[in-house]
Each structure stands twice: as C-alpha cells, then as structure tokens.
Backbone bond lengths (Angstrom), bond angles and torsions (degrees), N, CA, C in turn:
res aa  C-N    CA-C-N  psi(-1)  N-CA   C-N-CA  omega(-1)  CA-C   N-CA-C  phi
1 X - - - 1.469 - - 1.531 109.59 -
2 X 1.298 113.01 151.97 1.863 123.56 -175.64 0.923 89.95 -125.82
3 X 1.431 109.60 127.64 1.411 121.56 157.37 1.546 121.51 -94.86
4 X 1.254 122.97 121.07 1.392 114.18 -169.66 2.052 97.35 -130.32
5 X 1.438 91.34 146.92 1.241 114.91 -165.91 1.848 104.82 -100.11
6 X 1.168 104.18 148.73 1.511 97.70 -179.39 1.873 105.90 -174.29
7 X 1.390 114.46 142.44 1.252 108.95 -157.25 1.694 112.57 -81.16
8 X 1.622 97.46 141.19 1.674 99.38 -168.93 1.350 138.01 -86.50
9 X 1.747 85.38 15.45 1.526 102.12 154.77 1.757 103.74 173.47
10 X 1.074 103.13 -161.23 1.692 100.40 -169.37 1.903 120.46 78.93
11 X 0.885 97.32 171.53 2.071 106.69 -162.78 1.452 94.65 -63.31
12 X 1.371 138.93 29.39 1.769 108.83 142.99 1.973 100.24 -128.16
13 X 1.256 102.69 -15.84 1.385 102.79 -178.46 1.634 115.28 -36.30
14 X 1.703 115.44 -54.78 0.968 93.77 -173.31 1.723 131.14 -91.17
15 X 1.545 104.12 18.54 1.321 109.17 -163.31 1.840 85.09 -107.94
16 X 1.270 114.65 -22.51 1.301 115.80 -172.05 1.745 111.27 -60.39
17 X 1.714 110.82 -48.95 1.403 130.38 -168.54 1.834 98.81 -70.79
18 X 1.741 98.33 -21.72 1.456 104.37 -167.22 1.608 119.42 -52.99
19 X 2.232 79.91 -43.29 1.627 111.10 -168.78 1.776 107.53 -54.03
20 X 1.784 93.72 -45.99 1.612 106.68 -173.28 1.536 120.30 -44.24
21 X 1.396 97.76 -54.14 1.477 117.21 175.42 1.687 116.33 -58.16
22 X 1.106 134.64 -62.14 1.225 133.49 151.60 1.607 128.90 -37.98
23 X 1.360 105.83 -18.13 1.201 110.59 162.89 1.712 121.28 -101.18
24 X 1.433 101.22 23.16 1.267 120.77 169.22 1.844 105.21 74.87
25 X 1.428 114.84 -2.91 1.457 116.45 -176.40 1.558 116.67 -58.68
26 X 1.267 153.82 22.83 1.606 121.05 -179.21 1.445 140.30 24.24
27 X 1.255 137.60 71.43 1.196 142.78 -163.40 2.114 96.88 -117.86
28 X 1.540 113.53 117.99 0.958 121.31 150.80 1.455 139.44 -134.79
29 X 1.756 95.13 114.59 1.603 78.88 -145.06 1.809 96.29 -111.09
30 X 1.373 117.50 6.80 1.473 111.20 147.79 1.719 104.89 72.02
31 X 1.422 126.54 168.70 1.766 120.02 -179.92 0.836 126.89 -67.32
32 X 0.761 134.40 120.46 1.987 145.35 -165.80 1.398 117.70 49.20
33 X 0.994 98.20 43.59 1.720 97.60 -163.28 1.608 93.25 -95.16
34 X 1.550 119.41 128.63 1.334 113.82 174.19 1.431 136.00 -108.12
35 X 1.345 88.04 1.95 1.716 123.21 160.97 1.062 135.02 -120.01
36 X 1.812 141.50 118.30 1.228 104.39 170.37 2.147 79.58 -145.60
37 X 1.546 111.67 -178.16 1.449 122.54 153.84 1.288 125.46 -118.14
38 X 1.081 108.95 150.77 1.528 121.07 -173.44 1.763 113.59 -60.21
39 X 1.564 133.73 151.60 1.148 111.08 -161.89 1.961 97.54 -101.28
40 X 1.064 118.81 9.74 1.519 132.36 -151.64 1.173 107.53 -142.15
41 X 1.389 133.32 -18.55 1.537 125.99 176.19 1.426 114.40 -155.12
42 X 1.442 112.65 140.69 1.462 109.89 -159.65 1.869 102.27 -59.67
43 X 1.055 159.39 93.40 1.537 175.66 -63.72 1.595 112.00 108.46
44 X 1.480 102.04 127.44 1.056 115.63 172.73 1.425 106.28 -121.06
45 X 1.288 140.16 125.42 1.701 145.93 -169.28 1.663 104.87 -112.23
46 X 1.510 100.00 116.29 1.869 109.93 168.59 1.360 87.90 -109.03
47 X 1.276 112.98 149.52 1.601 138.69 170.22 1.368 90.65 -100.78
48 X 1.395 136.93 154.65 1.116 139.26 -149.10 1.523 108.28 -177.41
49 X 1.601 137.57 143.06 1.546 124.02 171.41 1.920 82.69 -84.60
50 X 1.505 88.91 163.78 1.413 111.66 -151.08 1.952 86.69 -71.64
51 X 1.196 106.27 -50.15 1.482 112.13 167.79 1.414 120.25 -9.74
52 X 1.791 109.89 -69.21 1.535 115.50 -159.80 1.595 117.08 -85.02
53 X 1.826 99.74 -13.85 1.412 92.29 170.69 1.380 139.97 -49.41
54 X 1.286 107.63 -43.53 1.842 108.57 171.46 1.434 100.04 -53.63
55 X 1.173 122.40 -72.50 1.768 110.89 165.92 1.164 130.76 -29.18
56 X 1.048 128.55 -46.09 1.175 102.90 -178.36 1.402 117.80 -103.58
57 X 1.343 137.25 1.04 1.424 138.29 131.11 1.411 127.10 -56.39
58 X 1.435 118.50 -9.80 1.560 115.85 167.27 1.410 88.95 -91.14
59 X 1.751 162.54 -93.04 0.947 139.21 -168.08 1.491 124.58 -83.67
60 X 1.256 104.90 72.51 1.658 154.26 121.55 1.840 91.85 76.67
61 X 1.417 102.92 -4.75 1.845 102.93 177.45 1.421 99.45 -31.07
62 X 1.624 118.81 -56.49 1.231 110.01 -169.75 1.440 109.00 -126.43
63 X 1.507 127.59 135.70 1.705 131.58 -175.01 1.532 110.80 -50.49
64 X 1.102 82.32 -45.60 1.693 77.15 -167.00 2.053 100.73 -140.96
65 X 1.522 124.69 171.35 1.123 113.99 148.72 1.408 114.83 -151.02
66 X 1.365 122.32 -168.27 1.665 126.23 156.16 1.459 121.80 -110.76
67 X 0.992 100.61 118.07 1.212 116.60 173.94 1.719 139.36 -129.16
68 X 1.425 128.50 160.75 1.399 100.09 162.77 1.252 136.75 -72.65
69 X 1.436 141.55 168.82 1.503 119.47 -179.47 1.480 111.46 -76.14
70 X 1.722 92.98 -29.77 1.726 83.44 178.64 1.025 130.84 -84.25
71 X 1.241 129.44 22.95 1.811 147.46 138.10 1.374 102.19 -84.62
72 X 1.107 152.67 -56.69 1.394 134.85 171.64 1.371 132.88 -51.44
73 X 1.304 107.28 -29.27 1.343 109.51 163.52 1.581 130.45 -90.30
74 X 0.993 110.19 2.62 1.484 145.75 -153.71 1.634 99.50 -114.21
75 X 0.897 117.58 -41.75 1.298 123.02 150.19 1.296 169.74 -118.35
76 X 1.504 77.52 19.16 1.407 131.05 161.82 1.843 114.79 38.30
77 X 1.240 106.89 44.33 1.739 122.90 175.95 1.720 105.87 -70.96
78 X 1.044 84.25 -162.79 1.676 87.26 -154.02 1.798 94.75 -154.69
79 X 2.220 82.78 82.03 0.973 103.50 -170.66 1.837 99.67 -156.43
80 X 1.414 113.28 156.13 1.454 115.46 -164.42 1.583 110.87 -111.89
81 X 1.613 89.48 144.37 2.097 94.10 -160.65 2.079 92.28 -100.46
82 X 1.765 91.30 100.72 1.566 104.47 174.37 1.223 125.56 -45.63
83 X 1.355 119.87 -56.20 1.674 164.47 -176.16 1.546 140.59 -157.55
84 X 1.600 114.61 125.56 1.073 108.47 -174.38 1.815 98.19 -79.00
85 X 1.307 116.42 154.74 1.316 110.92 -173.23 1.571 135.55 -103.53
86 X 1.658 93.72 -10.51 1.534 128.38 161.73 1.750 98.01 87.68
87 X 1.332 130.24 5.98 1.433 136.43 153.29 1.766 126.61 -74.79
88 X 1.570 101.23 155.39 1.602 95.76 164.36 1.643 109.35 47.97
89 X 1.579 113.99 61.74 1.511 108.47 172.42 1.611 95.96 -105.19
90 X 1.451 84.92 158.49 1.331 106.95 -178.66 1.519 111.27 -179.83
91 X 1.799 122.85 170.40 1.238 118.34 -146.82 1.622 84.27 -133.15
92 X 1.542 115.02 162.33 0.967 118.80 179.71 2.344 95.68 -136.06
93 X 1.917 74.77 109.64 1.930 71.82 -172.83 1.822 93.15 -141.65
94 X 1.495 112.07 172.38 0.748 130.29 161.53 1.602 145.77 -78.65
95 X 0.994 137.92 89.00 1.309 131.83 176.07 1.339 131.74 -102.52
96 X 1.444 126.13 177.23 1.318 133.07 -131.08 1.465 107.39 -155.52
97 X 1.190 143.72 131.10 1.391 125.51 150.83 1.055 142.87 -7.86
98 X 1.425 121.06 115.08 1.837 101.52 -168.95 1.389 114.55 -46.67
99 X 1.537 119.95 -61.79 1.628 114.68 167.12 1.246 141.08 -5.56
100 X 1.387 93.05 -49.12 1.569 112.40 -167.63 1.416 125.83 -67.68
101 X 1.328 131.73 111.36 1.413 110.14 179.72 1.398 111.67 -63.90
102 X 1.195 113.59 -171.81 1.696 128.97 -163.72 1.383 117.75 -177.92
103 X 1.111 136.81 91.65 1.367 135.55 175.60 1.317 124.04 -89.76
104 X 1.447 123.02 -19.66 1.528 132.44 -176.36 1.238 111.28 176.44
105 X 1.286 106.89 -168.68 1.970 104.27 -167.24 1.479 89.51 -83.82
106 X 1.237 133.24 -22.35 1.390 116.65 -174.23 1.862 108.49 -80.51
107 X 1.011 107.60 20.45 1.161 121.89 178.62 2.024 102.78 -89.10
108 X 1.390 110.62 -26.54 1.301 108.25 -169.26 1.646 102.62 -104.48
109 X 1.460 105.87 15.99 1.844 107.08 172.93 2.205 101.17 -53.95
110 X 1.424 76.91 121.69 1.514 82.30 173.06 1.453 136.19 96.77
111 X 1.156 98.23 -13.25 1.654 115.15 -146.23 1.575 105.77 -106.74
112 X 1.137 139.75 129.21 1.311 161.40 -175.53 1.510 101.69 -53.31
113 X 1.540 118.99 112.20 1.881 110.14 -175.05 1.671 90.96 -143.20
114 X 1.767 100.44 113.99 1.418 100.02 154.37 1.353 138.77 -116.88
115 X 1.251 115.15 145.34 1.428 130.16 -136.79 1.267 105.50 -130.96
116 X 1.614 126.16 141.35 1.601 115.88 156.21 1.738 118.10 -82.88
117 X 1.475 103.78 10.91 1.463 123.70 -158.41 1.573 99.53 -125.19
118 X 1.451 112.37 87.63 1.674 87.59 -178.86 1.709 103.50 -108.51
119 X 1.392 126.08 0.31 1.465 135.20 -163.42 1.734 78.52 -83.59
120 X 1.698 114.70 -65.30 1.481 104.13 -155.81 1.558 118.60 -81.02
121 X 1.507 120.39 -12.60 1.037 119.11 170.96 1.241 111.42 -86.47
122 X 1.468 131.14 -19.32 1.262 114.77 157.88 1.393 142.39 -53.39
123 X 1.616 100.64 -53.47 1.384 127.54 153.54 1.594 111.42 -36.30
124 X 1.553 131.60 -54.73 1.066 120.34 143.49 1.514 129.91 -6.30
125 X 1.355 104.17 -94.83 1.310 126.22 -166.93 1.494 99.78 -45.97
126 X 1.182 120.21 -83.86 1.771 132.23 168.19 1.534 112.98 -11.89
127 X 1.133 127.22 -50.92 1.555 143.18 -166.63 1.766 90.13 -78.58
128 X 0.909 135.36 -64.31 1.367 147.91 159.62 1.453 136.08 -41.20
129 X 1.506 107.06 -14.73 1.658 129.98 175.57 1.770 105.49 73.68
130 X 1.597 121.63 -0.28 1.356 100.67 177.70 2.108 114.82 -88.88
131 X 1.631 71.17 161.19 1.866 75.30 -176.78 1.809 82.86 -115.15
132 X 1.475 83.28 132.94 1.703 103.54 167.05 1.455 100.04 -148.15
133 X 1.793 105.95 168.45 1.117 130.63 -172.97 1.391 109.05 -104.34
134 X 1.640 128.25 103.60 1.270 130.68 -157.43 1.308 99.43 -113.59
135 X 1.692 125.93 118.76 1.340 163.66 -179.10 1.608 95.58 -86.98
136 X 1.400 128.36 96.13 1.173 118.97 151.68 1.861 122.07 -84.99
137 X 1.328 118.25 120.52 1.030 119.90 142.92 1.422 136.47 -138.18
138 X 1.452 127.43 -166.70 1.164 106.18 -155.18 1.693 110.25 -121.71
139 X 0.979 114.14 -2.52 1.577 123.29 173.01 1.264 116.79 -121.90
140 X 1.324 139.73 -176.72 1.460 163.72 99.45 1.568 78.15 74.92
141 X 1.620 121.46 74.01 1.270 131.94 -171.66 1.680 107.99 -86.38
142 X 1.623 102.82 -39.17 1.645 120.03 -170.06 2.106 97.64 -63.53
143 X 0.994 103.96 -21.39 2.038 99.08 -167.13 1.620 95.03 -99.08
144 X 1.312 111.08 9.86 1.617 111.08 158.43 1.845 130.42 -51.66
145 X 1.370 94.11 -44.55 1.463 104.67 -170.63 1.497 112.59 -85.40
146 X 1.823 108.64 -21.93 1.340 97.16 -163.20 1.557 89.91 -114.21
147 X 1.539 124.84 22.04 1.708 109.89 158.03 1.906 103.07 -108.49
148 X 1.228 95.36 -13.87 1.917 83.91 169.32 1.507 94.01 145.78
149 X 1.301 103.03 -35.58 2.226 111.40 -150.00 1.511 94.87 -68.45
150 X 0.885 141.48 18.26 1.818 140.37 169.57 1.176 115.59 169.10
151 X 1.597 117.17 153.79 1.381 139.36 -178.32 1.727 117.36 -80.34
152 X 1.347 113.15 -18.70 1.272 127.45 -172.59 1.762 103.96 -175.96
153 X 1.373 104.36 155.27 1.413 111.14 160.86 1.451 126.23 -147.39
154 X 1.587 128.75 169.94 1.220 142.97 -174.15 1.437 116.38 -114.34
155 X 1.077 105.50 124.91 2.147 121.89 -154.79 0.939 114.83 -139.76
156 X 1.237 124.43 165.21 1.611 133.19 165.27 1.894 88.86 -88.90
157 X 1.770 88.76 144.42 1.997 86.40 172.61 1.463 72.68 -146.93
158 X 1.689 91.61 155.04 1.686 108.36 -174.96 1.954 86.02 -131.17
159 X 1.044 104.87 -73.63 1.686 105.48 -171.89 1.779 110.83 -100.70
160 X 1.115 108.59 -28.25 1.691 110.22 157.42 1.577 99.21 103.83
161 X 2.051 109.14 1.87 1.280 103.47 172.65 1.630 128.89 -65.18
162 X 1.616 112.72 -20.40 1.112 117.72 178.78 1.475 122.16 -60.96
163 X 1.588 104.93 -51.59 1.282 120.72 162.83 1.815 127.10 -32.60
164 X 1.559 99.14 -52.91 1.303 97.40 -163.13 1.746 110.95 -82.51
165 X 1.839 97.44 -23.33 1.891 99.27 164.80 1.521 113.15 -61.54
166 X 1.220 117.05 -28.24 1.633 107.85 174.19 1.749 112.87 -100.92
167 X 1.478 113.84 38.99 1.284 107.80 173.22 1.557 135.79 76.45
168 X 1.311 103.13 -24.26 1.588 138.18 170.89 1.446 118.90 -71.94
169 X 1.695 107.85 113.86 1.001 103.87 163.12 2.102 128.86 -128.33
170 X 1.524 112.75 138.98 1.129 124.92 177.47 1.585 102.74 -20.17
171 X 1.681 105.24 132.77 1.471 109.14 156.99 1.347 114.96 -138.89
172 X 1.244 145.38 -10.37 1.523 167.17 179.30 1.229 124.66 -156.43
173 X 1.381 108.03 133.88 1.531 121.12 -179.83 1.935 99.94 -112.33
174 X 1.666 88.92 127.43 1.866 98.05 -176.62 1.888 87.55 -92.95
175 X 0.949 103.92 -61.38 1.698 103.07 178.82 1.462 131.84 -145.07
176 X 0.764 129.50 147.41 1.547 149.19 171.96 1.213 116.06 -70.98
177 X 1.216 109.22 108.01 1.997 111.59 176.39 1.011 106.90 -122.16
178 X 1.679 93.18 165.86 1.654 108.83 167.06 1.848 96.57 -155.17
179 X 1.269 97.51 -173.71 1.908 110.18 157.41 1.088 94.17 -47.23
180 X 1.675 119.26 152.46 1.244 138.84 136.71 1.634 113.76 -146.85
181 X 1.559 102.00 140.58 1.536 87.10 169.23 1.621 141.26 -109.45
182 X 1.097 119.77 120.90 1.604 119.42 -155.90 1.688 114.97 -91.15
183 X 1.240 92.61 170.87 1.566 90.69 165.04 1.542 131.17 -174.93
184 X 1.176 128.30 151.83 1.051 139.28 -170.89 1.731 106.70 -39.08
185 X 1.486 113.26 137.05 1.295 125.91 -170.17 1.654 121.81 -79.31
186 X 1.606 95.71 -2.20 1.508 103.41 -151.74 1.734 107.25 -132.63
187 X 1.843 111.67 33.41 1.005 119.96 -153.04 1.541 103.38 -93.18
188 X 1.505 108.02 136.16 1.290 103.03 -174.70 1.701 125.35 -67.41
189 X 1.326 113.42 -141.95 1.867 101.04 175.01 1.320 111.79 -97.71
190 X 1.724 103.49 -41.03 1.598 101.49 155.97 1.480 113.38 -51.00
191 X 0.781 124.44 -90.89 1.623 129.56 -160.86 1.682 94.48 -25.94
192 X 1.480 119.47 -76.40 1.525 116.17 -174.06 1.663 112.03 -30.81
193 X 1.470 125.49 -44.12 1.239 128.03 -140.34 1.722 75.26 -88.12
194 X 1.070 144.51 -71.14 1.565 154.93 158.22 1.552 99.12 13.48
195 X 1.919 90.49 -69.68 1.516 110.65 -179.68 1.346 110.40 -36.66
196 X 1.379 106.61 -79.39 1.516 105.66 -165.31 1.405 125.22 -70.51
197 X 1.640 124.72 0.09 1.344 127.53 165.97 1.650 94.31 -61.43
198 X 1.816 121.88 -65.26 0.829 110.29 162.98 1.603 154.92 5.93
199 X 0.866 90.05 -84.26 2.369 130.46 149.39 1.632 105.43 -30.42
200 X 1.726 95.86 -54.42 1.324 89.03 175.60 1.951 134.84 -54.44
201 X 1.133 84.66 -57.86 1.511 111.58 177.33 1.963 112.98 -65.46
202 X 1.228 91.11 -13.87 1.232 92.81 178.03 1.728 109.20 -94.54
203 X 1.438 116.86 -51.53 1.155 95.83 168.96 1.967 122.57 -74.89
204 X 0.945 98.02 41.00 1.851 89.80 -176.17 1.653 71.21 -130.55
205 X 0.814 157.74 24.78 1.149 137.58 167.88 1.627 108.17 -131.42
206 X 1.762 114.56 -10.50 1.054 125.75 157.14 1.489 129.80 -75.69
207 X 1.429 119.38 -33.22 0.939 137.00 179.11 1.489 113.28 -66.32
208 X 1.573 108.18 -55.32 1.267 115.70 177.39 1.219 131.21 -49.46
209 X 1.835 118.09 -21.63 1.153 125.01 -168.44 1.494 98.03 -109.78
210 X 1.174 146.42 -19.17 1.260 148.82 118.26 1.519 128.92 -10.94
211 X 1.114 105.79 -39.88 1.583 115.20 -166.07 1.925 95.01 -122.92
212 X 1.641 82.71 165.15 1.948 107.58 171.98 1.420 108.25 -142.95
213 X 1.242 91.60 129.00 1.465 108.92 165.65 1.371 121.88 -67.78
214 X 1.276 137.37 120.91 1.678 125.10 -145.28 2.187 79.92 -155.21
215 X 1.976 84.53 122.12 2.084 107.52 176.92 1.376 75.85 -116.85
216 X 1.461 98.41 146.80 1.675 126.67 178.20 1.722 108.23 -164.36
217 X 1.526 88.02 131.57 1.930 90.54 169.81 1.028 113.65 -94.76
218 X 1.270 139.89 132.66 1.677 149.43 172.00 1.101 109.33 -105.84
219 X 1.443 124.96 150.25 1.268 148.86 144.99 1.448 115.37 -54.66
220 X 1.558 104.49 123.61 1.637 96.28 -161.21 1.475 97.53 -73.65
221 X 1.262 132.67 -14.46 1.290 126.54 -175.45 1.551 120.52 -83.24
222 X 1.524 111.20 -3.61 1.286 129.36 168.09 1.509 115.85 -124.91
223 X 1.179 116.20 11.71 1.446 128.93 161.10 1.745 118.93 -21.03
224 X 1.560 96.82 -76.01 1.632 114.64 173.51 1.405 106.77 -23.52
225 X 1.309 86.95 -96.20 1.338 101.08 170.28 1.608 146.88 -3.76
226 X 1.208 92.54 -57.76 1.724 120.03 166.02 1.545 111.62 -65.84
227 X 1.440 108.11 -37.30 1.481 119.27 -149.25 1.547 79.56 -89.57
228 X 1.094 138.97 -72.96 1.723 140.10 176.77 1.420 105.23 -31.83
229 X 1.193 125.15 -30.50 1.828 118.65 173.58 1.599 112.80 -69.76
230 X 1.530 107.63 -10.51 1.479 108.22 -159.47 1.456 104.33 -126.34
231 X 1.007 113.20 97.23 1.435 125.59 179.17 1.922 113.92 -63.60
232 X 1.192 96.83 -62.96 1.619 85.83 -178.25 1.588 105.21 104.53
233 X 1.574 96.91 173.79 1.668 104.12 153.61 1.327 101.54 -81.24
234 X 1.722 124.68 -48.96 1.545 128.71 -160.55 1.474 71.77 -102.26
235 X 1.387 89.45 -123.25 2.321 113.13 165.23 1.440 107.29 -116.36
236 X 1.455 88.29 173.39 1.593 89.75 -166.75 1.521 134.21 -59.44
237 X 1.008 137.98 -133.89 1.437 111.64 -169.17 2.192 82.37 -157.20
238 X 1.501 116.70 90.42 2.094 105.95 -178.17 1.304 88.22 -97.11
239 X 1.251 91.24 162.25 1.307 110.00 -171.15 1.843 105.25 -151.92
240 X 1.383 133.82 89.44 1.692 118.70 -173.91 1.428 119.65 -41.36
241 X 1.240 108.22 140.67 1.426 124.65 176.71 1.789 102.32 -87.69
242 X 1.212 104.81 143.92 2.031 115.01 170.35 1.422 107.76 -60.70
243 X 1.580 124.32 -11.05 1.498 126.27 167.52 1.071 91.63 -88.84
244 X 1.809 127.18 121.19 1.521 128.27 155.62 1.509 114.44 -51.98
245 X 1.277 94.62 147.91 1.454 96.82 178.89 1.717 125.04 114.84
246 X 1.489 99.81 -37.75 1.323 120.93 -169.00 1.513 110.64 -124.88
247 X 1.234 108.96 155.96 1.316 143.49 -171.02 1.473 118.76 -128.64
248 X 1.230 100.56 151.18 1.574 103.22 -165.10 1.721 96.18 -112.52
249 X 1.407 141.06 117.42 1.658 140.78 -175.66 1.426 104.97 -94.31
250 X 1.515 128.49 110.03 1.368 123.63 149.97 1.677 114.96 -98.41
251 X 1.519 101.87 132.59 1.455 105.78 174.17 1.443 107.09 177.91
252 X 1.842 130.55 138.26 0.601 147.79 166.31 1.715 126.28 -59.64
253 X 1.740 110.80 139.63 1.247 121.21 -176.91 1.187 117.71 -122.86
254 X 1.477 137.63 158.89 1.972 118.28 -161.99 1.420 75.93 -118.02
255 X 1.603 105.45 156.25 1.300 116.73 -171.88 1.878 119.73 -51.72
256 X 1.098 93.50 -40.55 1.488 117.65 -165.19 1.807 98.19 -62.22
257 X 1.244 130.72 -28.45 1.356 100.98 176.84 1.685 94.75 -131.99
258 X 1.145 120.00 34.62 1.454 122.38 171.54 1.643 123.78 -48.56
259 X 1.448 107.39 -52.77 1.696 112.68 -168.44 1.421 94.15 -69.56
260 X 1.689 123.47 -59.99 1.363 118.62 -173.98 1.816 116.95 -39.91
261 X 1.416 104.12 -64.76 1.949 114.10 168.14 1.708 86.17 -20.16
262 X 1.741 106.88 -89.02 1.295 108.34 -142.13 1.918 113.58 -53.87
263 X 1.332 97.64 -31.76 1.980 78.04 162.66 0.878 112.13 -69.55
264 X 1.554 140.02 -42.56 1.536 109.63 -167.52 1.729 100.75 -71.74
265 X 1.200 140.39 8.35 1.496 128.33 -162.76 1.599 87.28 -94.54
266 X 1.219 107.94 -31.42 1.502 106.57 -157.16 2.322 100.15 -86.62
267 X 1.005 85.06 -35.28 1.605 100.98 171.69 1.700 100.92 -56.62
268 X 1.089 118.68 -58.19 1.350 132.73 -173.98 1.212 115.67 -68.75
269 X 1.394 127.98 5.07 1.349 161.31 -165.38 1.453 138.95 52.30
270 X 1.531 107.17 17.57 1.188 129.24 -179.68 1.743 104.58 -46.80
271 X 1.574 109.42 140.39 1.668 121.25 151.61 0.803 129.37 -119.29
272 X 1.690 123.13 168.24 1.309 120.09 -177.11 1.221 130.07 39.02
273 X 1.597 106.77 64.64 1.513 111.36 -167.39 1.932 96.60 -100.81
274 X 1.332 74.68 130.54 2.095 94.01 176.09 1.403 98.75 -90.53
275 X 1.430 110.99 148.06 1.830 108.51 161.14 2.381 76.29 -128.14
276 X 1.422 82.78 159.42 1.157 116.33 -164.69 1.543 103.75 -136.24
277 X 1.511 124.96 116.18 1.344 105.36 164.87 1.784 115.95 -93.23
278 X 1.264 104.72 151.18 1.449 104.77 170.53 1.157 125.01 -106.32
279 X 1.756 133.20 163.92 0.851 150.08 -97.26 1.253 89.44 -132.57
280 X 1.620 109.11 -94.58 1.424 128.97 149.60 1.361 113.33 -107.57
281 X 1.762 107.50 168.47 1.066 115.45 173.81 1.732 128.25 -149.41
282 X 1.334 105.56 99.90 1.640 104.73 -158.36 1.589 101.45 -105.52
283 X 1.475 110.78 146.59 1.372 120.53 -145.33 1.537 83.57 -137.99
C-alpha cells in the first residue's frame, strides 16, 4: 500500500483529486473525512494542511505527497521532488506600494517586509547582500503595508489581482511554483514499484493534455509536404479517401506549437482539419 498525502482543502486540493481520477484512481473521501483508500489501487489518501505535508513525508507517515514547491522549499525537509505536475502555478515575489519607486532588491536595504515565507525570503535577501527586517505572519499578508506593520512584502501572486486591490504592486520574483509530487527518501522496493506504476499514469495523463489529436484531408499531390509538418509520436498515420486524389492525415500536435502547425497545414492546403482532445496518452 502507498500512502500519498494531498492537501484537504485550499487551491490544489481540488485539481489534485482531479489528477487521481484521470488517472483512473477512485478516491472517496466523503465530509471531513481525513482518511480514506482508493477502491482500484493499492493507495491510501490523508488530506493534510498544505503546511505538514513535507513533514510528514520526510518521516515516512506518508510515501509520497502533492504539494506546492513553495511549501517544500519553504520548509526545507529532506525530501525528493518526483514530478512537477503542471497544476496550481504561481510565483512567489515581492511587492511594494504602487507609489513607491523600486529599482532592485537593493532597493529593500532596511525596510520592514512581511511574509508568510521567512526561510525563502530570507535566503533571498542574504544571497543578495540586503539586510531587512522580516515580519513573519501567517495570513492576509498583502494589508501589511497599508495598516503600518511593513514597508513591502513577499507572497504567493497568481493573477496579481490581489495585489493591485491593496495598492501593491509586483517588483521581484524569488520563485516560480506549481504542484509537485515528492517523496519519502527511504522508500522500500514495494513502495517504489507502487511509485512508479503511479508515474506511469501520471505521465499519460500529462501528455495527453499537452497534446491534440488533429484529422485532416490532403491533396495527394501535396501529401509530402503536409506529412513533414506533422511529426507524430512515430509519423502520421494516411489513410485514402473514396474521393480520388485525397487522403485522409492522422497525427498528433503538442500544445505549444499547435496554432502555428495549423496555418501552415492550411497554407499547405490541408481541409477540414478536426482537433480532437485526448484522453490519455502512452508513449
């Protein structure tokens, strides 16, 4: 059995249970329930504040969990990052009063900064040669500057709307997060082998959402052509159409250069191009 840790509520919880399910797992874990197992794969699920997970996957309560990085690094356990999971991104930076000028971090020599982060914004500062006065607390970090208790502070920002309702605006990014999933250092052969069935299902379910499934008719006389735009997992997959002449193109595109492909497909004289999303995708 794997025990995997995952937070019992807050902005990855529900994309986390999302991952499970798409990975064909069964997880029902019902009202307040802070335990439950999966009905389909040996998994055991703790709901957890996002906090204690690095803890309690460094002494082994739980094999593995999900978490953000900037709680893992933040609390700096002594524990290993499996996979980033491509969920729940967000940045961990500093901001300032809109007013305020700002030219660089040496801009915050001196200056009063509260943080729910005082390990990494320190580390910050130090790496950088500034001395500041670091205010840890643990909530409603952004209404720091404008009730008196600091000059600037260090946050998680996702869209930067929070910031700009309290007057505050972004000036440095310490790091870039998202999901990742970690795990205990001390995992046996079962547990690993668990793990990486895991791994499996996780990247086929990464891939898939990455990629599009893309049907297109070609001109057999511009076939080549088309077919060299389309990489594939292997190559594409023709097939003749009952209209002579033409061909029918199956083959996959990764999100990231999709729109560009499809003009040149259409330049190249491709029709009736389908995109298809997929499901999974095992390679």
């Amino acid at each position: 059995m794997l025990k995997l840790a995952v937070q019992k509520s807050g902005r990855l919880h529900e994309d986390s249970m999302r991952l499970l399910k798409e990975c064909g797992i069964g997880i029902s874990n019902g009202a307040n329930k802070l335990k439950t197992e999966a009905g389909n794969f040996p998994l055991q699920v703790f709901f957890l504040r996002d906090d204690d997970i690095p803890q309690y996957v460094e002494d082994a309560v739980a094999d593995i969990g999900i978490v953000g990085e900037n709680v893992v690094y933040e609390k700096n356990k002594s524990v290993d990052v499996v996979e980033k999971l491509g969920f729940g991104k967000c940045r961990l930076s500093f901001a300032v009063a809109r007013g305020e000028e700002y030219s660089n971090i040496q801009s915050l020599e001196g200056k009063r900064i509260a943080t729910s982060y005082p390990y990494l914004t320190g580390q910050f500062l130090s790496k950088n040669k500034v001395k500041a006065d670091i205010h840890e607390i643990s909530g409603s970090v952004e209404i720091a500057p404008g009730i008196g208790l600091a000059d600037a502070i260090c946050d998680l920002v996702s869209s930067g709307s929070t910031l700009l309702t309290n007057g505050l605006k972004e000036v440095e990014t310490i790091l870039q997060s998202e999901a990742i999933l970690i795990r205990n250092r001390q995992l046996n052969k079962a547990q690993q082998q668990l793990l990486d069935k895991l791994l499996f299902r996780v990247h086929a379910v990464k891939k898939a959402k990455n990629n599009k499934y893309i049907l297109l008719n070609a001109p057999n006389d511009k076939l080549n052509e088309i077919i060299g735009l389309l990489p594939g997992m292997k190559s594409p997959t023709v097939l003749p159409l009952a209209d002579k002449g033409w061909s029918s193109v199956h083959s996959v595109l990764s999100e990231d250069e999709f729109w560009d492909k499809i003009e040149q497909l259409k330049d190249a004289g491709a029709q009736g191009i389908l995109v298809v999303p997929i499901e999974k995708m095992v390679m």
